[in-house]
Biopython code that builds the backbone (N, CA, C, O; Angstrom):
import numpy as np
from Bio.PDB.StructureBuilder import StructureBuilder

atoms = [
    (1, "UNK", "N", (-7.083, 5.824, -9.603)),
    (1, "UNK", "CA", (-5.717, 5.400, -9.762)),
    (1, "UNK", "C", (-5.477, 4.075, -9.029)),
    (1, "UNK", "O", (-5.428, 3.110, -9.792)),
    (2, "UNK", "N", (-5.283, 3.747, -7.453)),
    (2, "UNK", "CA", (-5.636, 2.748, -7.201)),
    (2, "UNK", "C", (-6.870, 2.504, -6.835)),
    (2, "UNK", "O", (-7.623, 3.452, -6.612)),
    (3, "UNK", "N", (-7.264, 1.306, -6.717)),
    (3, "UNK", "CA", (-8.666, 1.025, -6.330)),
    (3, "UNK", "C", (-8.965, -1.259, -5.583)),
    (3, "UNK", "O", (-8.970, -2.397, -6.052)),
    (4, "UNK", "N", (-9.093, -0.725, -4.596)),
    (4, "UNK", "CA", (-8.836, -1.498, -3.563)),
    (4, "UNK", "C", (-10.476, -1.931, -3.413)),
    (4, "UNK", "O", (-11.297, -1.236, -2.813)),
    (5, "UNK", "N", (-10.824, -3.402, -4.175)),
    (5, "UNK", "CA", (-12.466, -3.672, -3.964)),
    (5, "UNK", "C", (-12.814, -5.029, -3.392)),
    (5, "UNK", "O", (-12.489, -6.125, -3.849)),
    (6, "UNK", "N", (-13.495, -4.779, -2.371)),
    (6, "UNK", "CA", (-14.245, -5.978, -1.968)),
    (6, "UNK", "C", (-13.249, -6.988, -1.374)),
    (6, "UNK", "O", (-13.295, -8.099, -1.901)),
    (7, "UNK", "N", (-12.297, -6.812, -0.315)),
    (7, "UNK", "CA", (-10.960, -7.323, -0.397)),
    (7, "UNK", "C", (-11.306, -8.158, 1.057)),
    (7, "UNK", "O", (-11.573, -7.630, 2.136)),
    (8, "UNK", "N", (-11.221, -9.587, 0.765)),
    (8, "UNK", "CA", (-10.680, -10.488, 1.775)),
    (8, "UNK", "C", (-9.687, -11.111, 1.825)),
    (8, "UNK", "O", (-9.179, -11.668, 0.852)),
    (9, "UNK", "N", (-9.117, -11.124, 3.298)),
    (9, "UNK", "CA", (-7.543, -11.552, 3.564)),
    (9, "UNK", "C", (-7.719, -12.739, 5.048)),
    (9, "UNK", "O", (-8.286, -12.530, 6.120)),
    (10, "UNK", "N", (-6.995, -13.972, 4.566)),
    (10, "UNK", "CA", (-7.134, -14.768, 5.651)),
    (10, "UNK", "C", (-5.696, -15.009, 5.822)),
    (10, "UNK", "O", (-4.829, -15.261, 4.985)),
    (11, "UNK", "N", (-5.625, -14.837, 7.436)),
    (11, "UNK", "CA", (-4.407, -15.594, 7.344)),
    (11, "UNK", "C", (-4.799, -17.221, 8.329)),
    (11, "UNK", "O", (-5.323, -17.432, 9.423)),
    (12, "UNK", "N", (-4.432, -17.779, 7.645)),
    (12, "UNK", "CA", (-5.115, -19.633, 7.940)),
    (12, "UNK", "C", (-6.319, -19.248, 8.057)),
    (12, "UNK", "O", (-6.899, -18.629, 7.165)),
    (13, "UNK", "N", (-7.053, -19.688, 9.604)),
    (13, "UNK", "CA", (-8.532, -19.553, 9.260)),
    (13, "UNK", "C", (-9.221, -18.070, 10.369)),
    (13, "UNK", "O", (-10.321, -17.885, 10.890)),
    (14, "UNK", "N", (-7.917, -17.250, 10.347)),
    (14, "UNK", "CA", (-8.750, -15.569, 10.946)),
    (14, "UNK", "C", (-9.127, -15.091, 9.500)),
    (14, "UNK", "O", (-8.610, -15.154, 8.385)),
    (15, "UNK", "N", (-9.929, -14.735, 9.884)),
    (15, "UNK", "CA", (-10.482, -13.715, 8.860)),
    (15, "UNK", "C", (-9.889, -12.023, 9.094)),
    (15, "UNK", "O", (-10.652, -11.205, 9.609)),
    (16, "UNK", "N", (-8.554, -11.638, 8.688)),
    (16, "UNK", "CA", (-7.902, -10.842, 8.764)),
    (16, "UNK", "C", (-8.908, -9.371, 8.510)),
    (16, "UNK", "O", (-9.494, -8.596, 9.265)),
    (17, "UNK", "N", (-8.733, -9.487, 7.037)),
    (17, "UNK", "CA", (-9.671, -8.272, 5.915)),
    (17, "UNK", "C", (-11.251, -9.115, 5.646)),
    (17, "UNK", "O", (-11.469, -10.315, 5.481)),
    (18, "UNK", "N", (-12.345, -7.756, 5.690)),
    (18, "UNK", "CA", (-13.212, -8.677, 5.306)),
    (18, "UNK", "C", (-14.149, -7.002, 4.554)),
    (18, "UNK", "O", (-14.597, -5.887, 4.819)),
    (19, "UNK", "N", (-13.919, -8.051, 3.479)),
    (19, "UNK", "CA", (-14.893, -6.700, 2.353)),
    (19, "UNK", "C", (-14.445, -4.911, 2.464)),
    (19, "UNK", "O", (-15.192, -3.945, 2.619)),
    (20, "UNK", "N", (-12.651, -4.976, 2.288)),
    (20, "UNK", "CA", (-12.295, -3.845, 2.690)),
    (20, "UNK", "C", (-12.371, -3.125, 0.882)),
    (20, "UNK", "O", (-12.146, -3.740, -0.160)),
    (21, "UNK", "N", (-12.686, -1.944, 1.017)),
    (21, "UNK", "CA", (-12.597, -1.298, -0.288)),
    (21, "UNK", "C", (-11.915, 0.419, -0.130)),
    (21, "UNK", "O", (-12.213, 1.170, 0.799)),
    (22, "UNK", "N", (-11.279, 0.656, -0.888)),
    (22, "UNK", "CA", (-10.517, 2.149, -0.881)),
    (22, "UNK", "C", (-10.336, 2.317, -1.862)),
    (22, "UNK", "O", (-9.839, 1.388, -2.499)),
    (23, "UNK", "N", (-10.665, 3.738, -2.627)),
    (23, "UNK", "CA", (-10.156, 4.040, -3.769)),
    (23, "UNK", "C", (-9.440, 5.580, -3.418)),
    (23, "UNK", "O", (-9.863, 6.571, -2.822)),
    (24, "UNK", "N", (-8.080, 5.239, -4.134)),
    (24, "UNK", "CA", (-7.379, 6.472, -4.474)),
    (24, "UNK", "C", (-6.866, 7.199, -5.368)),
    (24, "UNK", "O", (-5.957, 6.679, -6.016)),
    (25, "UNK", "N", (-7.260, 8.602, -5.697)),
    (25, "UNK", "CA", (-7.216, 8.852, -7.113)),
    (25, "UNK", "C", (-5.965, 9.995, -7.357)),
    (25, "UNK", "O", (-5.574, 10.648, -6.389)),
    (26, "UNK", "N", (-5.457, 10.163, -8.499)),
    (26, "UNK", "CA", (-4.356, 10.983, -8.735)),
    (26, "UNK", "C", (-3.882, 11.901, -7.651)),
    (26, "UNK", "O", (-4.789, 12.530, -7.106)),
    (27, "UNK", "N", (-2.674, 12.120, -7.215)),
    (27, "UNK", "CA", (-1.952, 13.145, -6.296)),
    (27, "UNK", "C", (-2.948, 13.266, -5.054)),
    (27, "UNK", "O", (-2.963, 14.307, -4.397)),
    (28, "UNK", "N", (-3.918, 12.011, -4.687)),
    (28, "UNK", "CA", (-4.253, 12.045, -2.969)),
    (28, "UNK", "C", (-3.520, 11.909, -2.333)),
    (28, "UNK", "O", (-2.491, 12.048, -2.995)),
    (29, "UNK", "N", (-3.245, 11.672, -1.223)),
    (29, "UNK", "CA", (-2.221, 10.909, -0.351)),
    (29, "UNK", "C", (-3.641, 10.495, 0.824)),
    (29, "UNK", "O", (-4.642, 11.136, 1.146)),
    (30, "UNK", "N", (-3.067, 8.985, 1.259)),
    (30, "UNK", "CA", (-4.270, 8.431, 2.130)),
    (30, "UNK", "C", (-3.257, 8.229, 3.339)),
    (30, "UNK", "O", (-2.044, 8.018, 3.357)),
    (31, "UNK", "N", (-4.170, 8.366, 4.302)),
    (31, "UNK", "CA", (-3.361, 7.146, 5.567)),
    (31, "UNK", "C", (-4.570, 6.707, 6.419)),
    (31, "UNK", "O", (-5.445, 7.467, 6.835)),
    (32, "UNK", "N", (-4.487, 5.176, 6.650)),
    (32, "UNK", "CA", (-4.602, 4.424, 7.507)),
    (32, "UNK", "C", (-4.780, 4.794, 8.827)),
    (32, "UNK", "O", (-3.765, 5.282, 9.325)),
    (33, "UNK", "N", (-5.794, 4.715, 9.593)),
    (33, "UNK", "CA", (-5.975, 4.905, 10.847)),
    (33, "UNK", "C", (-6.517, 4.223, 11.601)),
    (33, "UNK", "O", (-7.729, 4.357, 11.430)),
    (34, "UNK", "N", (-6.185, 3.167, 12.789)),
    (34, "UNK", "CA", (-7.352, 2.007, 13.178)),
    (34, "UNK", "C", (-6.408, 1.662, 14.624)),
    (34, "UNK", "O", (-5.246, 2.011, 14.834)),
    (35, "UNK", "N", (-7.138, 1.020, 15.349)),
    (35, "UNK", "CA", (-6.334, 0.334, 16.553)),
    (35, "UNK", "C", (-5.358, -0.810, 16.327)),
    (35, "UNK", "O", (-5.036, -1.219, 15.211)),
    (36, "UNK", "N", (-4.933, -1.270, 17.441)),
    (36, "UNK", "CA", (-4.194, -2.694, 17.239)),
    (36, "UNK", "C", (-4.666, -3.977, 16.562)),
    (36, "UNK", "O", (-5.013, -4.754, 17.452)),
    (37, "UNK", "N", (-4.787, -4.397, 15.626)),
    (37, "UNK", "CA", (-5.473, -5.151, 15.099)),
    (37, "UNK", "C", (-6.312, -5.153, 14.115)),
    (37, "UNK", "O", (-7.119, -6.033, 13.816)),
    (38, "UNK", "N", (-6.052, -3.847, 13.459)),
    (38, "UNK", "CA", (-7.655, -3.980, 13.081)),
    (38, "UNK", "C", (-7.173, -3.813, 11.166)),
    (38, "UNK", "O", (-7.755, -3.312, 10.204)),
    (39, "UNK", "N", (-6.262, -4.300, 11.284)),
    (39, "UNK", "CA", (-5.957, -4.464, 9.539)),
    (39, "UNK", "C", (-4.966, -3.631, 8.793)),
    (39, "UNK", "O", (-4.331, -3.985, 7.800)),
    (40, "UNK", "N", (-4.923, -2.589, 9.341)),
    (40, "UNK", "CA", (-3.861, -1.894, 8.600)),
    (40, "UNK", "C", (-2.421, -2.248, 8.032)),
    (40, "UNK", "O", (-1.824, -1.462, 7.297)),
    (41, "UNK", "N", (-1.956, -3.334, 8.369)),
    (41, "UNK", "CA", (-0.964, -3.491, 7.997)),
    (41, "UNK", "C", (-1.030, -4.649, 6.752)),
    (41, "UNK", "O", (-0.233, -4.647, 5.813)),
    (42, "UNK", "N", (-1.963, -5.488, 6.894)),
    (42, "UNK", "CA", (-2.782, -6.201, 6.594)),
    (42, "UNK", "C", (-2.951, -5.781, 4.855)),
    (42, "UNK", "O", (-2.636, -6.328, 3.798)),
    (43, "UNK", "N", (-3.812, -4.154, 5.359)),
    (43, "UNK", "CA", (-4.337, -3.819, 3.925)),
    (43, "UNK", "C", (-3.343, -3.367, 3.047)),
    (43, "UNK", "O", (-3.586, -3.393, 1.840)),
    (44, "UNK", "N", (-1.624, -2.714, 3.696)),
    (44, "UNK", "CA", (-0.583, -2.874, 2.828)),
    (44, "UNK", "C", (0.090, -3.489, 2.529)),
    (44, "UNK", "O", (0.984, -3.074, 1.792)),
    (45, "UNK", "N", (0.040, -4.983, 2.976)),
    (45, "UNK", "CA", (0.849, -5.832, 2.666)),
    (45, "UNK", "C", (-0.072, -6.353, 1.386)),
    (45, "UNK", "O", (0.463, -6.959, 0.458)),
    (46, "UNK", "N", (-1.422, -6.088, 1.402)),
    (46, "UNK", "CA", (-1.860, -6.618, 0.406)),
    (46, "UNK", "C", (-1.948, -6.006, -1.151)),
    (46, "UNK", "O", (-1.985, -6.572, -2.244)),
    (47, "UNK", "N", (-1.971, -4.118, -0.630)),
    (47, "UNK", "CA", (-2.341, -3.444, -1.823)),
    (47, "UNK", "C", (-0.210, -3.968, -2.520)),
    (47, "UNK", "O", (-0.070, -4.115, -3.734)),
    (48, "UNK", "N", (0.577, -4.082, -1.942)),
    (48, "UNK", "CA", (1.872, -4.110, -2.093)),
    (48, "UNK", "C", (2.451, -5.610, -2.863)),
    (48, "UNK", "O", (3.489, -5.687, -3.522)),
    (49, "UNK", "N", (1.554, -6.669, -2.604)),
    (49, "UNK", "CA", (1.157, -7.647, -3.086)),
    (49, "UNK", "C", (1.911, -8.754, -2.290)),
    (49, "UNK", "O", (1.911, -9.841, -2.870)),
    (50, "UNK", "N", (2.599, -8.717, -1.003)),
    (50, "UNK", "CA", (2.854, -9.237, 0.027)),
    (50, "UNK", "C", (2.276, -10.401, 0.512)),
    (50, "UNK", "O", (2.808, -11.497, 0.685)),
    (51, "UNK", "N", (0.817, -9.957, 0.772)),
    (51, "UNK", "CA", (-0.409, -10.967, 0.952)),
    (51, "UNK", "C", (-1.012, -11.066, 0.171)),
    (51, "UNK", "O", (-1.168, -9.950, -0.323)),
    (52, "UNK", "N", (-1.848, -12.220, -0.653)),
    (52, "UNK", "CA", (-2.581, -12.028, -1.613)),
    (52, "UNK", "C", (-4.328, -12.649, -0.907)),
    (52, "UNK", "O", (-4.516, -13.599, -0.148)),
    (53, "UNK", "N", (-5.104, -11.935, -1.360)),
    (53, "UNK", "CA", (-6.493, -12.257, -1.033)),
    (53, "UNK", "C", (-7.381, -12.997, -1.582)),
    (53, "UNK", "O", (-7.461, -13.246, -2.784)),
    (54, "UNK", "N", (-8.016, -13.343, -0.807)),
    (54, "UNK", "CA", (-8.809, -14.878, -1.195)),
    (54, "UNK", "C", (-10.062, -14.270, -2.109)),
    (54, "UNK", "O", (-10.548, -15.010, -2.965)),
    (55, "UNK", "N", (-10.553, -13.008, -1.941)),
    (55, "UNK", "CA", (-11.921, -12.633, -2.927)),
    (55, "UNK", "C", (-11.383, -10.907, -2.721)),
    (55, "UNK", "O", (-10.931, -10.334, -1.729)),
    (56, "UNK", "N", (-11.630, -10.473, -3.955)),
    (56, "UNK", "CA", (-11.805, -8.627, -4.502)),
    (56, "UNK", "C", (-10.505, -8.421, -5.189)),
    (56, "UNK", "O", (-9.801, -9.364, -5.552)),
    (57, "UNK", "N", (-10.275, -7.477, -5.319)),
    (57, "UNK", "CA", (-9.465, -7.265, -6.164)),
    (57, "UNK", "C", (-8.656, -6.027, -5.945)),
    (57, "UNK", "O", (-9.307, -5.220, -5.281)),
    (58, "UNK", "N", (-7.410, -5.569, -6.283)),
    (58, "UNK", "CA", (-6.279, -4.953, -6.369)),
    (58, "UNK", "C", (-6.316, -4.080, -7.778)),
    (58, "UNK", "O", (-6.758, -4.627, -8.788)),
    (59, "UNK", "N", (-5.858, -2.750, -7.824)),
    (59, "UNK", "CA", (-6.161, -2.311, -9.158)),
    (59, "UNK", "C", (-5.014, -1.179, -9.310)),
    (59, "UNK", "O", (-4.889, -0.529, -8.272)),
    (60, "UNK", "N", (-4.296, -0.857, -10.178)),
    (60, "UNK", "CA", (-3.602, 0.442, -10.162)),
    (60, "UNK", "C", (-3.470, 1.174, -11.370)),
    (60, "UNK", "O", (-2.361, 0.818, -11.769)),
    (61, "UNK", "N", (-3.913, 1.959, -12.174)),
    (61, "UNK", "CA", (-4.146, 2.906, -13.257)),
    (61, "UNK", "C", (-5.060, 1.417, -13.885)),
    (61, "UNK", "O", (-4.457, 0.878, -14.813)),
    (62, "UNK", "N", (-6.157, 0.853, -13.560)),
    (62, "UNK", "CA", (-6.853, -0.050, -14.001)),
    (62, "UNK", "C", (-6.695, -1.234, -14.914)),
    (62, "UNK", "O", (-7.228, -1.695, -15.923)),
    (63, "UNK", "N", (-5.456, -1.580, -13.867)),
    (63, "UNK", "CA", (-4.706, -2.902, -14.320)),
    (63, "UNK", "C", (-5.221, -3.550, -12.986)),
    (63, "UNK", "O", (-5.503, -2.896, -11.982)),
    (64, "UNK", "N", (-5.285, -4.531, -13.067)),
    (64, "UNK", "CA", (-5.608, -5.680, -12.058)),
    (64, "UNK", "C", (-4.061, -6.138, -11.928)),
    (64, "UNK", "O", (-3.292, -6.284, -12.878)),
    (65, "UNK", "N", (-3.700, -6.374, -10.277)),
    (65, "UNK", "CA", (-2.317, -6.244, -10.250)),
    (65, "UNK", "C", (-1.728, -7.902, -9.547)),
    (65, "UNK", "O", (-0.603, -8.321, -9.273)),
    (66, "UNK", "N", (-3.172, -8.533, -9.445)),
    (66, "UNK", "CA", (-3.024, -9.953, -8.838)),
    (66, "UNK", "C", (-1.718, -10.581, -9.545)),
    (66, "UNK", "O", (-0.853, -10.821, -8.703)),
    (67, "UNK", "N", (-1.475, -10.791, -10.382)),
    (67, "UNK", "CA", (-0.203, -11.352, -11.354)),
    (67, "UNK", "C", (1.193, -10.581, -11.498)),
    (67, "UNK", "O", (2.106, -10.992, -12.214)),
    (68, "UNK", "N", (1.250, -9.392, -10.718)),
    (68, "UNK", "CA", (2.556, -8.606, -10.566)),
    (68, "UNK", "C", (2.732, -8.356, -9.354)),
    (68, "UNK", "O", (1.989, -8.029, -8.428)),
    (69, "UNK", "N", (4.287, -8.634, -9.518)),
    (69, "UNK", "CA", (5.263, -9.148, -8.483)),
    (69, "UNK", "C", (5.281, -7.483, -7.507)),
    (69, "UNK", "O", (4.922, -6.438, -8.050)),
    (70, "UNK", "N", (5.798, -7.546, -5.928)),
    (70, "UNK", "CA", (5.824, -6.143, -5.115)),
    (70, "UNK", "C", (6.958, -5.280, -5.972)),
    (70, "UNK", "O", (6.625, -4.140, -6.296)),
    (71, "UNK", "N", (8.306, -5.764, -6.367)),
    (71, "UNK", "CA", (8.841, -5.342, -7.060)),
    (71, "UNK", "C", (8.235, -4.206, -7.944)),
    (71, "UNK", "O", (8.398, -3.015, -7.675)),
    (72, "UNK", "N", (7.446, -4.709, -9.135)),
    (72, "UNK", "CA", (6.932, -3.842, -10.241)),
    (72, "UNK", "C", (6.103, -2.942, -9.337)),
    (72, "UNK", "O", (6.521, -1.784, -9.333)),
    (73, "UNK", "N", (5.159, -3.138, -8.655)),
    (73, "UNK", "CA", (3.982, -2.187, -7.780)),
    (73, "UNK", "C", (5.246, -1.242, -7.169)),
    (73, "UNK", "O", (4.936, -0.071, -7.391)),
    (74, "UNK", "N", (6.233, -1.294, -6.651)),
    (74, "UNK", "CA", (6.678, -0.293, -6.206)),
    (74, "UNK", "C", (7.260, 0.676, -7.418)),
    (74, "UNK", "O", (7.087, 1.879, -7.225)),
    (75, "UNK", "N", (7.928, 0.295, -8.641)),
    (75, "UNK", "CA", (8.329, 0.684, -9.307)),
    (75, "UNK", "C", (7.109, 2.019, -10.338)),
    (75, "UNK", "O", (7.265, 3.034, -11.015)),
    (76, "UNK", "N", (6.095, 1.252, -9.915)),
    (76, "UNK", "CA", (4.857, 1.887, -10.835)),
    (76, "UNK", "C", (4.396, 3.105, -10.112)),
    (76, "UNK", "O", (3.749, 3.943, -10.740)),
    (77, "UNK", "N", (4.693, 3.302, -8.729)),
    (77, "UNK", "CA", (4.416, 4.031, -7.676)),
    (77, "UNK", "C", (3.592, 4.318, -6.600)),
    (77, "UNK", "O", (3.178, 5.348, -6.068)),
    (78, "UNK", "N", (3.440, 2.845, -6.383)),
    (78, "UNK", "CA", (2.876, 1.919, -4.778)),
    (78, "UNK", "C", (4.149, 2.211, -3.890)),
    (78, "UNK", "O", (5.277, 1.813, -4.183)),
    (79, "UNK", "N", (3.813, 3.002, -2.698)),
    (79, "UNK", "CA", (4.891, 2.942, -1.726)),
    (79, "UNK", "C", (4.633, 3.026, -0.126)),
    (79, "UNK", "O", (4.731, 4.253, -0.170)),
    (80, "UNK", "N", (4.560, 2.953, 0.281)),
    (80, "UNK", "CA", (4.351, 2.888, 1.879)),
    (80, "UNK", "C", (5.519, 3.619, 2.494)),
    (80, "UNK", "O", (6.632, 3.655, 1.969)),
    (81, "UNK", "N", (5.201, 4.208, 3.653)),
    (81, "UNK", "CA", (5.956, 5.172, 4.649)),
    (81, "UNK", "C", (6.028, 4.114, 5.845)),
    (81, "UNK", "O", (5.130, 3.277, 5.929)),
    (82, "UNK", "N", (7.243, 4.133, 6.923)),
    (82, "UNK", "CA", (7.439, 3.227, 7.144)),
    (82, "UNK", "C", (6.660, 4.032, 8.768)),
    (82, "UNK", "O", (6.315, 5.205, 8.624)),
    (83, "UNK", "N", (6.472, 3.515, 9.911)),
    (83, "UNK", "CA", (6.131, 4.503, 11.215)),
    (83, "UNK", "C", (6.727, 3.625, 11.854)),
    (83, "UNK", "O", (7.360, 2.666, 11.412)),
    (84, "UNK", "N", (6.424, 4.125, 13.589)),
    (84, "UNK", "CA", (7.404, 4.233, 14.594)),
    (84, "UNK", "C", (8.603, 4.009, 14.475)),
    (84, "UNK", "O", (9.305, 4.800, 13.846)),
    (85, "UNK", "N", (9.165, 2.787, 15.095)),
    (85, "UNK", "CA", (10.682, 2.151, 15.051)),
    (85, "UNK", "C", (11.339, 1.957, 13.435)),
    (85, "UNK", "O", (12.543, 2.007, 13.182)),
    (86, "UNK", "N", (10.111, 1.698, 12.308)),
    (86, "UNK", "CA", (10.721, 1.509, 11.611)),
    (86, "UNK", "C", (11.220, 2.295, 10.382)),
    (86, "UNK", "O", (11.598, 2.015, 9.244)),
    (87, "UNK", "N", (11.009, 3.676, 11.304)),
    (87, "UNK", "CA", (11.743, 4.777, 10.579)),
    (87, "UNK", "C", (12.940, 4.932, 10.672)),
    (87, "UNK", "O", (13.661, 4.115, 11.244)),
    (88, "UNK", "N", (13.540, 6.452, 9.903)),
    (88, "UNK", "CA", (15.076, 6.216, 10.184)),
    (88, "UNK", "C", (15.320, 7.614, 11.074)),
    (88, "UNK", "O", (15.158, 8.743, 10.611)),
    (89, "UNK", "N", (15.690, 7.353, 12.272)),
    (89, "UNK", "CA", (15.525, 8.532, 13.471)),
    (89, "UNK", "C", (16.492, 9.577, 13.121)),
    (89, "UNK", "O", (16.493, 10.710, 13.601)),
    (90, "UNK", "N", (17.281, 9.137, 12.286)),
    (90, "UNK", "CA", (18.466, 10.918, 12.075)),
    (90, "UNK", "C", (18.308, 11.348, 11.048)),
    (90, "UNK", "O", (19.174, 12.032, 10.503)),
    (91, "UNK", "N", (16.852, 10.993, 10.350)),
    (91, "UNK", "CA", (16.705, 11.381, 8.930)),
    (91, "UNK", "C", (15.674, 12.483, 9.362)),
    (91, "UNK", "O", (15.228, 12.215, 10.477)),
    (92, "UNK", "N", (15.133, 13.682, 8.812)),
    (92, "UNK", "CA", (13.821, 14.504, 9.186)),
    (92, "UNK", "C", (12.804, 13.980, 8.360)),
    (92, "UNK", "O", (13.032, 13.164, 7.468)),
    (93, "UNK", "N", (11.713, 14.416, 8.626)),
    (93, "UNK", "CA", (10.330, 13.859, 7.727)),
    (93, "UNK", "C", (10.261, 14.192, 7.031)),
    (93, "UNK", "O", (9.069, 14.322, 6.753)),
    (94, "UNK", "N", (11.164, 14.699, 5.975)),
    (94, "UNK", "CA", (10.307, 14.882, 4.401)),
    (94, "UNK", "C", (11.355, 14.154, 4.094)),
    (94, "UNK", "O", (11.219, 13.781, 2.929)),
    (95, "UNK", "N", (12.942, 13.520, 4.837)),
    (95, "UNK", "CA", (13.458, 12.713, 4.151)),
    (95, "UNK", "C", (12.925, 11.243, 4.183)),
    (95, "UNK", "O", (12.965, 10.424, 3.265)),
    (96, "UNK", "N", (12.461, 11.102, 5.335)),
    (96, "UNK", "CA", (12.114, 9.470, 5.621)),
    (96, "UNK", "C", (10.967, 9.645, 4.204)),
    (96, "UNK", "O", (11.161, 9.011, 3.167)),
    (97, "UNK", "N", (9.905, 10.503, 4.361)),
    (97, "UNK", "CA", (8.284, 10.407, 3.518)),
    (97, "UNK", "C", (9.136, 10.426, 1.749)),
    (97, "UNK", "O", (8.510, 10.202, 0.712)),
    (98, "UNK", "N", (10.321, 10.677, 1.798)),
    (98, "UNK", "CA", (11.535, 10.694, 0.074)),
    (98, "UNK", "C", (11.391, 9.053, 0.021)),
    (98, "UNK", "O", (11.150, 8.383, -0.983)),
    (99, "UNK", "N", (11.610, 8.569, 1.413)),
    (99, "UNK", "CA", (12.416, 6.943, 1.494)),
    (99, "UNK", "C", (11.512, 6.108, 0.014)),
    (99, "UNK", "O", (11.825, 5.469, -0.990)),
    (100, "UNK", "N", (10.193, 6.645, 0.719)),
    (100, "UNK", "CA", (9.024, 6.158, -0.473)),
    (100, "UNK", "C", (8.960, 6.040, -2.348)),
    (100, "UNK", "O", (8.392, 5.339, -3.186)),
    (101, "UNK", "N", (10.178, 7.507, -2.309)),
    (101, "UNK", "CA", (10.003, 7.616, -4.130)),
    (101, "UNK", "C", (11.507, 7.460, -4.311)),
    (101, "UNK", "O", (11.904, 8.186, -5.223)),
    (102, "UNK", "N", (12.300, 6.872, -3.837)),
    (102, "UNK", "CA", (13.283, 6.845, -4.379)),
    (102, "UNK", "C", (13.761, 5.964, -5.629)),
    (102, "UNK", "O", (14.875, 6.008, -6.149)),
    (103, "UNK", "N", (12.786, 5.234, -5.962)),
    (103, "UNK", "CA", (12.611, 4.575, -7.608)),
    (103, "UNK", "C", (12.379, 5.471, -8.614)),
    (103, "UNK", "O", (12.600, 5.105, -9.769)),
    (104, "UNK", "N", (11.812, 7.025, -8.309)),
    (104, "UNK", "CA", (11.258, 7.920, -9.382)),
    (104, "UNK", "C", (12.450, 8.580, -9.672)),
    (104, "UNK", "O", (13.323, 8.652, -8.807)),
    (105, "UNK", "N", (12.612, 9.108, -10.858)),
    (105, "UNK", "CA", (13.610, 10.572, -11.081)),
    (105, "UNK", "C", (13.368, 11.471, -11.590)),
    (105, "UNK", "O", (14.075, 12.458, -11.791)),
    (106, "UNK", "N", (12.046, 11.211, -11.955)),
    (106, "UNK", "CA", (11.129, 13.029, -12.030)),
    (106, "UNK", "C", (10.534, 13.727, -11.071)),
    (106, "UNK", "O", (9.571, 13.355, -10.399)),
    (107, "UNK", "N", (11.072, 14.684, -11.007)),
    (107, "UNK", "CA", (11.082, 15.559, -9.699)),
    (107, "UNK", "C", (9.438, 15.884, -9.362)),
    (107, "UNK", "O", (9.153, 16.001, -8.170)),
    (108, "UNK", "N", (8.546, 16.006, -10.188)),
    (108, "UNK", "CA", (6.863, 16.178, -10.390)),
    (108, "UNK", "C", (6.310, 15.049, -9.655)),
    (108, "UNK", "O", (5.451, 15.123, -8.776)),
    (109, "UNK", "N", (6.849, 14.050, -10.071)),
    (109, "UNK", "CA", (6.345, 12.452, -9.629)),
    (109, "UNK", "C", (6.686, 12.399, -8.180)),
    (109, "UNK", "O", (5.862, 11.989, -7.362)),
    (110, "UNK", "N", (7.960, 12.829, -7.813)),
    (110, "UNK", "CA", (8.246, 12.640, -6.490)),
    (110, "UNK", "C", (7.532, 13.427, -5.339)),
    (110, "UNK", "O", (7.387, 12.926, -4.224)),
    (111, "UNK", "N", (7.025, 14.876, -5.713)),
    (111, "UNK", "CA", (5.977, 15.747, -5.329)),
    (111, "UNK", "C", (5.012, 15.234, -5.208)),
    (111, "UNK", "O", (4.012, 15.871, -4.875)),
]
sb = StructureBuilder()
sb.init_structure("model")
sb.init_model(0)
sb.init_chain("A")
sb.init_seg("    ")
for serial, (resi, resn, name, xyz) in enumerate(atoms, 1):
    if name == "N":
        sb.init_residue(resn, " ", resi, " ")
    sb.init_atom(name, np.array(xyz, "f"), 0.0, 1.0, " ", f" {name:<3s}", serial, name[0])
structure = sb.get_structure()
């Protein structure tokens, strides 16, 4: 479903991402786990199309997504959960982890 290959990300001349690859397939759910620095935010700003990368490629139901805007990727059902501060503290966690599908209105999809 998505599929995240061979992905480099510079920002000026750090070499941010270097040959990152992830694939995720129907109804997984992934998360990110790494220290300070070490890309994660990086790799969603890119699968989200935020940042765009200098070599690999971006993929979602096996469309190459380099040419579509974050807009459409969220709409298609690219979403990110937001953590620490930039959650919403009087909301509980299955409402903040909702914050994510609130573009969907089929109740299956949002599951």
């Amino acid at each position: 479903m998505l599929e995240v290959s061979n992905v480099d990300v510079y920002y000026g001349p750090v070499h941010a991402l270097q040959d990152v690859s992830i694939s995720v397939g129907e109804g997984e759910i992934v998360s990110l786990l790494g220290g300070n620095a070490s890309g994660k935010s990086t790799t969603m700003k890119t699968i989200l199309g935020l940042v765009q990368p200098r070599h690999g490629q971006v993929a979602f139901d096996g469309r190459d997504l380099k040419s579509v805007d974050t807009s459409l990727r969220v709409r298609s059902g690219i979403a990110t959960v937001p953590e620490a501060r930039r959650i919403f503290p009087e909301m509980t966690v299955q409402e903040n982890l909702l914050t994510g599908a609130y573009t969907r209105s089929d109740r299956a999809g949002v599951r």
